[in-house]
C-alpha positions, -999 to +999 in steps of 0.1 A: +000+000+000+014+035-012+008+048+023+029+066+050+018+070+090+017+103+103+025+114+141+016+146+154+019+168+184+003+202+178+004+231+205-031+234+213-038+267+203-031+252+159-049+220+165-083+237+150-060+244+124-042+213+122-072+192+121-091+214+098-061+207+073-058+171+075-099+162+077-104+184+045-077+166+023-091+135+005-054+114+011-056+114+048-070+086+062-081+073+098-073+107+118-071+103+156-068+130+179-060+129+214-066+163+233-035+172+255-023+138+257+017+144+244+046+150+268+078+166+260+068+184+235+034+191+252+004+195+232-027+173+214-014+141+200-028+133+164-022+101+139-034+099+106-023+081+076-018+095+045-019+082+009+017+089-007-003+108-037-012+135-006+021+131+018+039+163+001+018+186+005+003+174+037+040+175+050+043+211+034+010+222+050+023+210+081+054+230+082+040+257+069+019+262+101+051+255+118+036+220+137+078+209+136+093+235+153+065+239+175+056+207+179+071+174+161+062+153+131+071+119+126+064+101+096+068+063+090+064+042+062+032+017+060+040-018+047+009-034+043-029-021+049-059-034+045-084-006+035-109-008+007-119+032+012-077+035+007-074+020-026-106+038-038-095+072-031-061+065-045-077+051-072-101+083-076-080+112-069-046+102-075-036+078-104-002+079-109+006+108-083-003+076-060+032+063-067+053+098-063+079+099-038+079+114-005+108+143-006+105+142+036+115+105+034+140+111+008+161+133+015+160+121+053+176+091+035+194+110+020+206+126+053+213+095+071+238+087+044+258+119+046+273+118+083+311+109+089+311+089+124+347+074+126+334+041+114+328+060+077+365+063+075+372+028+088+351+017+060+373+033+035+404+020+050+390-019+054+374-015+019+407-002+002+428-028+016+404-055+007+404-040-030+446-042-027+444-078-022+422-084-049+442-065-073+478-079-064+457-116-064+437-107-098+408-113-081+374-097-094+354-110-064+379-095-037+374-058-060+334-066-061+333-071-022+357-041-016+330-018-037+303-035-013+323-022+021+330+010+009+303+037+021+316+065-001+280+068-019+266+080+004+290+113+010+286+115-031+249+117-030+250+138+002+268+163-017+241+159-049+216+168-023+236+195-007+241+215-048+202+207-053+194+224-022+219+250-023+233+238+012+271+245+008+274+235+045+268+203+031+285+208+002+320+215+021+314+188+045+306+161+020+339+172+002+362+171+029+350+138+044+356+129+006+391+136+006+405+132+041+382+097+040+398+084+005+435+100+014+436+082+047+429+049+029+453+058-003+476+061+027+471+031+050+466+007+020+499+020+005+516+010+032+494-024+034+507-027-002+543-024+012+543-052+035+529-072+005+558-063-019+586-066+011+571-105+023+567-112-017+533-122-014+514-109-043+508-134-067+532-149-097+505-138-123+511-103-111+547-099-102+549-114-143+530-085-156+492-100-159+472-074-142+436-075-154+418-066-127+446-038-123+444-026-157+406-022-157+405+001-131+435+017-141+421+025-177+396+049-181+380+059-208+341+067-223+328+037-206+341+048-173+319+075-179+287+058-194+288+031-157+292+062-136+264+085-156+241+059-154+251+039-117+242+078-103+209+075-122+201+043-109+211+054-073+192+087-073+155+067-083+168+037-058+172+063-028+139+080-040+124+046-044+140+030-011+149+001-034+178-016-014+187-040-039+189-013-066+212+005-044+238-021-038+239-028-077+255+006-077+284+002-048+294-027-073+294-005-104+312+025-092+347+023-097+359+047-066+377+024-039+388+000-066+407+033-081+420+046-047+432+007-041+452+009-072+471+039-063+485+030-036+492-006-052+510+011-085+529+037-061+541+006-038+550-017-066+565+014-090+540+019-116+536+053-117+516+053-153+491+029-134+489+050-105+479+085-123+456+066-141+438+058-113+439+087-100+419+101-132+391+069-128+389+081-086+383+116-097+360+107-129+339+088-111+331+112-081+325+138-103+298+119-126+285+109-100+278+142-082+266+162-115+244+130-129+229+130-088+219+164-088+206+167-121+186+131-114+173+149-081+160+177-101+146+161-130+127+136-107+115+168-086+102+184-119+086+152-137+065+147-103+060+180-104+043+176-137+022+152-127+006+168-100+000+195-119-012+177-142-036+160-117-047+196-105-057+204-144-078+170-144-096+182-111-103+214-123-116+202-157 
């Protein structure tokens, strides 16, 4: 069911308004109210649900009477429901505006994604040095798992979000967890690589000159491009979509801690041509990825837009 549960708690002096609001929009659905029985924030407690057609500019409504500073709002999604007056309404009012996306829960997603706790740069590290072995052992599933551990997306899209919104706060703090995230684990995986090349334990195929893995990621070139352009498009409607599955196909099509690996592999073991090639696929990549997310963030925004303008001329017809 295309449905998300609201949780209120209105200052009584806007629940009038409040309720007014939600009882006279067709989308919101089994409203409770509960005179003055919220603590901390005090005030009248209400739950509704709303049909996802109606959550934006319920949510909008709702901030615009200022019910989240005042008060709080928390929304939640609704997996199943079995309501026969739901699916007629969304049926009747809605069409495909029944499917649009909540902005609150995206970009709350969105959100979650873009904060640097210590364990973000651990990631980085753990991820590069798992991409190192794979490279020096020519091993494709080692380079797939290392773009599975890696949680650089998330400061990539953070930063999409931040230029959509005009948020340079976000902006600059995306960036520099960027940099100081993927220079710690250049760093700490070059000397990884070290102790590799000292104990001789990379493998024969490699110390002979077959590098595969290493010269796919150290190559790039108009596909490196294409993957990146369209693993940000994929990753912007996933996010939008909350499509997990979606989401994880793009960790393992970005080609980010696989580059950062390979520099500090081709600076341990000498290659400099291999390194600055890497370098170039590192830097590629982030930057597709940031304009194709913002402009994906945008163009979603506007087609939905669209359609519930569209909707509105239906109505009014």
């Amino acid at each position: 069911m295309d449905m998300i549960h609201v949780r209120a708690v209105s200052p009584p002096d806007l629940t009038d308004e409040v309720v007014a609001l939600l009882a006279g929009d067709p989308g919101v659905l089994n409203l409770v109210v509960q005179s003055g029985a919220a603590r901390n924030p005090d005030g009248d407690a209400i739950a509704c649900d709303v049909l996802t057609g109606a959550a934006n500019e319920v949510l909008r409504a709702l901030r615009a009477l200022s019910v989240d500073r005042r008060g709080s709002i928390v929304i939640e999604p609704v997996d199943i429901a079995f309501s026969g007056r739901a699916a007629e309404v969304r049926a009747r009012a809605f069409g495909p505006l029944s499917h649009s996306p909540v902005w609150e829960q995206v970009e709350a997603r969105i959100r979650a994604q873009g904060t640097y706790a210590p364990s973000f740069y651990l990631y980085l590290v753990i991820a590069g040095m798992i991409g190192a072995v794979g490279i020096v052992t020519n091993s494709q599933i080692l380079i797939v798992a290392a773009m599975v551990v890696g949680p650089e997306y998330g400061a990539i899209v953070s930063i999409a979000l931040g230029i959509d919104q005009g948020d340079r706060h976000r902006i600059r703090q995306g960036l520099v967890a960027l940099v100081a995230g993927f220079l710690l684990a250049v760093a700490v995986t070059y000397l990884f690589s070290v102790l590799i090349r000292a104990f001789d334990l990379q493998s024969r195929a490699f110390n002979a000159g077959l590098r595969p893995v290493s010269n796919l990621i150290n190559t790039p070139n108009f596909f490196s491009v294409a993957v990146a352009a369209l693993a940000g498009i994929v990753g912007i409607v996933s996010l939008t979509e909350a499509r997990t599955s979606a989401l994880l196909g793009v960790f393992i099509s970005v080609t980010t801690i696989p580059a950062a690996a390979d520099i500090s592999v081709s600076v341990a073991f000498g290659s400099w041509s291999e390194a600055w090639g890497s370098l170039v696929q590192l830097l590629l990549n982030i930057v597709v990825l940031i304009v194709v997310g913002t402009a994906a963030l945008r163009c979603q925004r506007e087609i939905w837009r669209r359609v519930g303008l569209r909707r509105g001329r239906a109505e009014g017809s």
